[in-house]
Structures are given as C-alpha cells and as structure tokens.
C-alpha positions as CSV (number, residue, x, y, z in Angstrom):
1,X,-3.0,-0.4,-17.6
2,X,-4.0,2.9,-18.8
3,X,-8.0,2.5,-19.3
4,X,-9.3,2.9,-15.6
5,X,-12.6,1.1,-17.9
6,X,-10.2,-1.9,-18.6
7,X,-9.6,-2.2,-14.6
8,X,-13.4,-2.1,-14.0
9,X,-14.3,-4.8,-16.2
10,X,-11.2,-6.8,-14.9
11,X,-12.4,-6.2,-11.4
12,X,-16.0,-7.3,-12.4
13,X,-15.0,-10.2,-14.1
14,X,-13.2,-11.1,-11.0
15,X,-16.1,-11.0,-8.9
16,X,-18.8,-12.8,-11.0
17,X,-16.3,-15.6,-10.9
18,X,-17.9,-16.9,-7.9
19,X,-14.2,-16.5,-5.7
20,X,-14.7,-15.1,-2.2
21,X,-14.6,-11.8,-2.4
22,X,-16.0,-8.9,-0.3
23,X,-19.3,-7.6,-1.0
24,X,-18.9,-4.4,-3.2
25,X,-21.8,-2.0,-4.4
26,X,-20.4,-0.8,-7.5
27,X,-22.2,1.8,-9.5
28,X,-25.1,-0.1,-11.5
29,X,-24.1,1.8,-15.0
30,X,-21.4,3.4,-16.5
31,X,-18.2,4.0,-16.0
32,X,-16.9,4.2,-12.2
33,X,-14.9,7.6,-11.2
34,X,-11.5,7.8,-10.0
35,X,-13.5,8.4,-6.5
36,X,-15.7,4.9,-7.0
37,X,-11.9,3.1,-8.0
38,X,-10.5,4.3,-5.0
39,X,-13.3,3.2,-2.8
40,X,-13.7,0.0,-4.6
41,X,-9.6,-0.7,-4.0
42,X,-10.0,0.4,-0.2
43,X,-12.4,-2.2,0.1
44,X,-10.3,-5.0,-1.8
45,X,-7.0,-4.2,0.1
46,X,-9.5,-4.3,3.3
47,X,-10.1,-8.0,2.5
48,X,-6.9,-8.9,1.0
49,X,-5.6,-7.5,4.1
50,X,-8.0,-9.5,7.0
51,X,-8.6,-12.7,5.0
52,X,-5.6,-15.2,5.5
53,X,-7.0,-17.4,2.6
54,X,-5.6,-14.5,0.1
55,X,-2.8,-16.3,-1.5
56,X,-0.1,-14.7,-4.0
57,X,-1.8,-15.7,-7.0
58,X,-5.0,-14.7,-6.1
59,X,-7.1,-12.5,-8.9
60,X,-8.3,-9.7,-6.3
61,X,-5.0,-9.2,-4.9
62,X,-3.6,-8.8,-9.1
63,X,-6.3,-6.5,-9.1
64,X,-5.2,-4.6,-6.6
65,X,-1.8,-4.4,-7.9
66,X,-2.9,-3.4,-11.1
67,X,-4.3,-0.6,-9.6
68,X,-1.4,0.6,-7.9
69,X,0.1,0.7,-11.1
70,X,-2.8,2.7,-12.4
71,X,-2.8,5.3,-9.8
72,X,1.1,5.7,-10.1
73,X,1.2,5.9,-13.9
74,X,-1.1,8.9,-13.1
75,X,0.8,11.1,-11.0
C-alpha cells in the first residue's frame, strides 16, 4: 500500500467497526501526516502489544502490518 490516505481510511474503518480497540484522537479533518501515522501506529502496536485478546487475524494487528509495509516501501 502506497496511499498513506488508503491506510487512514482502512484504520478508520477498523475502528468504527465497534472491535476493541484503543482510544485514538485522530485528526478531525484531512489527511493525517507521516507524524499523525506514526503516532497513530505507536498507539495500535501499544495495544496489540498489552492486550492478550489480539489474535492473528485480528484487523488492527493487519493494520499494523500494513503499515510496516508502508513505512518500508518508503525508505
């Protein structure tokens, strides 16, 4: 995934889902920075990483992969 816009919808799809998830404060409008990504992920991998109900298949943990991908593809 290319479109850092693509991973932002993904992620807020994701969390209107209803799923447990952590409690995030993206930006209201627009388009989210590389900076807002990266503190959005910190978060996710925060929970992914303390909740023990995270399972393999989980969306927020593909998320997070995704984004791996993303910021790899980048550099």
């Amino acid at each position: 995934m290319k479109d850092p816009q693509k991973l932002q919808r993904k992620l807020l799809d994701v969390l209107n889902k209803g799923t447990q998830h952590p409690k995030i404060n993206p930006p209201a409008s627009g388009y989210w920075s590389s900076d807002d990504l990266a503190a959005v992920a910190w978060v996710i991998q925060d929970h992914v990483n303390r909740n023990d109900e995270v399972i393999n298949c989980d969306p927020l943990k593909d998320w997070l992969e995704e984004y791996r991908f993303f910021v790899a593809d980048r550099k």
